[in-house]
N, C-alpha and C positions, 0 to 999 in steps of 0.2 A: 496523546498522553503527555506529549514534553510540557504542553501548553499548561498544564494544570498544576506545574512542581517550580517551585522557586530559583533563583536562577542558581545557588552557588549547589542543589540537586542535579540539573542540568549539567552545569560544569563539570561534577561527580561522574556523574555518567559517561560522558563524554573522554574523562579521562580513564576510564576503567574502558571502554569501547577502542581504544587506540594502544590498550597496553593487554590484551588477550589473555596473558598469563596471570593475569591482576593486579592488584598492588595492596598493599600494605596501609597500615591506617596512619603509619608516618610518611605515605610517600603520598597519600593522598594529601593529608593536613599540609605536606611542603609544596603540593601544585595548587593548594586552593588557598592557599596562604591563613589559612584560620586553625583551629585551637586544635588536639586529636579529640577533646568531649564533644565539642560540635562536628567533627568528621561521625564520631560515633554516630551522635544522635542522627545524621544526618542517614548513614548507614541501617539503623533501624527503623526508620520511615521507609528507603528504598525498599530495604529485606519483605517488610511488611505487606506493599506494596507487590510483592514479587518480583521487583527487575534487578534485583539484588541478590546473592546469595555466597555464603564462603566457599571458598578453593581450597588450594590447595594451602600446604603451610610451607616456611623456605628456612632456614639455618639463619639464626641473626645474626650470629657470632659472638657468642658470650652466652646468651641466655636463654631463655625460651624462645623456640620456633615464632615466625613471625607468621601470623593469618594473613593470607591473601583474600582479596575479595573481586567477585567476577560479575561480570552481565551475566541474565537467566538469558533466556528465549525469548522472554517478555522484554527484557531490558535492552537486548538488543535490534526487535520489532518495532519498538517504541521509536525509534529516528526515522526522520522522513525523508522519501525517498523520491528520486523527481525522474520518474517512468516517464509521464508525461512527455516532459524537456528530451528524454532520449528516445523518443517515439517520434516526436516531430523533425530530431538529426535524422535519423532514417529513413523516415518518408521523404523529407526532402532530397535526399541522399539517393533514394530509387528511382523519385520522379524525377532528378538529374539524369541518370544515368539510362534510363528506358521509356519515358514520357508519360505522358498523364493517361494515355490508353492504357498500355502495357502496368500503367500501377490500379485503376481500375481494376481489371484484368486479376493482378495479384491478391487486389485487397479484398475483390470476392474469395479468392481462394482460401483464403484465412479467415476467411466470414464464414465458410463451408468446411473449413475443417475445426474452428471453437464449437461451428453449431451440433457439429456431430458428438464433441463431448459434453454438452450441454446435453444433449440426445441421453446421452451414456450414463450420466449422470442422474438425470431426473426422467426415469423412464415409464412412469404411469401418467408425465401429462400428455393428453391427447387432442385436446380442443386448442383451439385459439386464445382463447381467452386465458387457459390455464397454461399457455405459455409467456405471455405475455404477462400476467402476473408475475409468477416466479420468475421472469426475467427482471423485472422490477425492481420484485425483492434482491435479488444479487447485484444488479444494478447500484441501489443506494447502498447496498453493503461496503462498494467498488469505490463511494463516495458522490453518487452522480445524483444524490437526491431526486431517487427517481419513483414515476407512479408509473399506474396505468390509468388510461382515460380512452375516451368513447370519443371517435368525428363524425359531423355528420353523415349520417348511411347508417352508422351504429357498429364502425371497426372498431374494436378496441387497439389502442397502440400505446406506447410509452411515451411518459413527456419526464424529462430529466435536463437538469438543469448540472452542468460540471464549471466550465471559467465562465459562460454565457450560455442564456439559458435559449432551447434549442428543444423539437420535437425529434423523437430516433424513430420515424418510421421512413428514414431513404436513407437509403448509404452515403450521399453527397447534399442533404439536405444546407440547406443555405444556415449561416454562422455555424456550422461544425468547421472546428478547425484544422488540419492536415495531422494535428496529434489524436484526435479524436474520432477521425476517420475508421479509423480500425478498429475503436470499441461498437461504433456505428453499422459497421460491416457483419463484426458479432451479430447484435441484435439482428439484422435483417433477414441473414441468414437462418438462424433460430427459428423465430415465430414467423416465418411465412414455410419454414418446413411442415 
């Protein structure tokens, strides 16, 4: 979503994200160095938007209460977040510490227990296919731009594409990369239940 708002919108946010209790539309206009009409307006694009909305109010000291302005849910969702990067500290991190058996080993384990809430979650699919679909579908939700597709024999399996593009029908399939491993563990686990 940041991708699509101008940068001193960004900036905006950014500064309301680091100050929880909110700020003010003069303390905003003093960190973005620009007018308070253009903090305004800048404020009711956010609002609009929904990753904006008023807080609380604070004592100016003289005059009328000053309005604070806070991230929603939305506004704070909206930063990206690098799972990935601390996914692959930790698998590295495991298979230091207990080998590439022993994280094997583990990453089934957690292949076997997402699948059983997958299980929990979507529990009228019962075919193959109809897992493998709506694995898909949450899949690209996940951002893996992912499908399903048919090999020959006629399995259906998932082909998703996340840094490099890669089929998910083996937990250690070649170019998955050791961050990736454990979304790949998911899937295997899942649709071959």
């Amino acid at each position: 979503m940041l991708n699509t708002m101008g940068e001193r919108q960004k900036q905006l946010l950014k500064l309301l994200r680091g100050n929880k209790p909110g700020l003010s539309v003069d303390e905003l206009s003093k960190g973005l160095d620009i007018t308070r009409n253009a903090v305004r307006q800048h404020l009711a694009s956010l609002e609009a938007a929904g990753l904006v909305t008023t807080g609380a109010t604070r004592p100016s000291g003289g005059g009328r209460p000053q309005q604070l302005y806070v991230l929603t849910e939305l506004g704070s969702e909206s930063f990206p977040r690098q799972y990935s990067w601390l996914a692959q500290l930790v698998v590295a991190s495991v298979q230091r510490e207990e080998g590439a058996a022993n994280m094997g080993k583990r990453l089934n384990e957690i292949g076997a227990g997402v699948a059983q809430q997958l299980r929990a979650q979507y529990p009228g699919l019962s075919t193959h296919e109809e897992k493998v679909e709506k694995l898909a579908e949450v899949m690209d939700q996940l951002g893996y731009n992912a499908k399903n597709a048919t090999v020959p024999g006629g399995d259906a399996v998932i082909e998703a594409e996340h840094r490099s593009e890669h089929r998910v029908d083996h937990p250690f399939h070649v170019g998955v990369d050791e961050g990736e491993i454990i979304a790949v563990a998911r899937v295997v686990a899942y649709v071959r239940a």
